[in-house]
C-alpha positions as CSV (number, residue, x, y, z in Angstrom):
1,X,0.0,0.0,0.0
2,X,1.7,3.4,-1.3
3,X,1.7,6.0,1.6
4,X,0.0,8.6,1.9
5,X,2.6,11.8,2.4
6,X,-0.4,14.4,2.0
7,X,-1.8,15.5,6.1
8,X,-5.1,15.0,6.7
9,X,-7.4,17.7,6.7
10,X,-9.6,18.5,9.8
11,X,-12.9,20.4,9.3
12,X,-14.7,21.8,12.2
13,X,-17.9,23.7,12.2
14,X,-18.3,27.4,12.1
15,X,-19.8,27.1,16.0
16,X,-16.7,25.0,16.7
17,X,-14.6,27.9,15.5
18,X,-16.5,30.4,16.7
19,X,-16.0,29.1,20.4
20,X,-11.9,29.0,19.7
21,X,-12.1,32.7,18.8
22,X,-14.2,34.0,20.9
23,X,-16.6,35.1,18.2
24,X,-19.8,34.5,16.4
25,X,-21.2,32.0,14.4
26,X,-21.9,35.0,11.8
27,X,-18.5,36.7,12.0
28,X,-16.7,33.0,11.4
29,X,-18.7,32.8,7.8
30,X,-18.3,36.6,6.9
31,X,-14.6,35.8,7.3
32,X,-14.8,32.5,5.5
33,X,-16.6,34.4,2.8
34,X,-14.3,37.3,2.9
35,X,-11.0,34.5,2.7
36,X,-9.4,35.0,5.8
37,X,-10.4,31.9,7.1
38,X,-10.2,28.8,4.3
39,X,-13.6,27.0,4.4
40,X,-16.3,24.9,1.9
41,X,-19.7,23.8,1.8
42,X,-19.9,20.2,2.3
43,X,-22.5,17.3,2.7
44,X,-25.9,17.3,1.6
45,X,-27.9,19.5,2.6
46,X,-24.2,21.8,2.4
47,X,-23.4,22.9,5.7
48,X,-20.2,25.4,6.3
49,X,-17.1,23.4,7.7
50,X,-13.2,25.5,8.1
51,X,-10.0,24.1,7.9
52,X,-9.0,24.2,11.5
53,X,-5.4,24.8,10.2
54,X,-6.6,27.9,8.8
55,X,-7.3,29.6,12.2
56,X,-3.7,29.3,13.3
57,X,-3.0,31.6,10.3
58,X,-5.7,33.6,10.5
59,X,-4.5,34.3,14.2
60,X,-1.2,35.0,13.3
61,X,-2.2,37.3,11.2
62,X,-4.0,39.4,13.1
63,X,-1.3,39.4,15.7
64,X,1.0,40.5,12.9
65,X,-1.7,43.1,11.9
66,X,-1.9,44.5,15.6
67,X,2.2,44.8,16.0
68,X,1.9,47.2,12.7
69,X,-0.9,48.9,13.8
70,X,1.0,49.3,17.4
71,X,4.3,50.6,15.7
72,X,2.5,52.7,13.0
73,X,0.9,54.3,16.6
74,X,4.1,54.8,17.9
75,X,5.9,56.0,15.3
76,X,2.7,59.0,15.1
77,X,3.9,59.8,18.9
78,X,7.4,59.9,17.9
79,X,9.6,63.3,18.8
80,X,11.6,64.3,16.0
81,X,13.0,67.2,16.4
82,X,15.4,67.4,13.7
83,X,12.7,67.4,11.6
84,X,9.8,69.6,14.0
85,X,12.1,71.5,15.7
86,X,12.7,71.7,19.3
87,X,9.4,73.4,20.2
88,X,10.7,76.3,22.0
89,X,10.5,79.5,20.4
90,X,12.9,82.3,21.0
91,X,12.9,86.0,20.9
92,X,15.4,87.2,19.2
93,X,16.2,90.8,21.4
């Protein structure tokens, strides 16, 4: 018997993924919908299923997409004042 090199693929359903990120059953199909989560319409009658490897990327991600968000904040807060001057103005007399 040949073996099988390709990994198994676990499904779960959206409620099962909305419990493991704390959202809701709504939100885990708009972002299946939207691609940031990979899922398919399976069975008959075709009910929603997501590749549960999919949420440790989606997770990383948005952890990615928070670090950028919190250094893009930081860099608005930034003193340069090589470039905005010192802020002190001085009278010339």
């Amino acid at each position: 018997m040949p073996e099988n090199s390709t990994p198994a693929v676990r499904l779960l359903a959206p409620s099962q993924v909305a419990e493991i990120l704390g959202v809701g059953v709504d939100e885990v199909i708009a972002l299946v919908m939207d691609g940031r989560l990979r899922g398919m319409r399976v069975g008959a009658p075709a009910q929603w299923r997501v590749e549960e490897a999919s949420i440790s990327t989606y997770l990383d991600d948005q952890a990615e997409e928070a670090r950028r968000i919190a250094l893009w904040h930081q860099s608005q807060t930034a003193s340069f004042p090589e470039l905005w001057g010192t802020g002190i103005v001085r009278n010339p007399d």
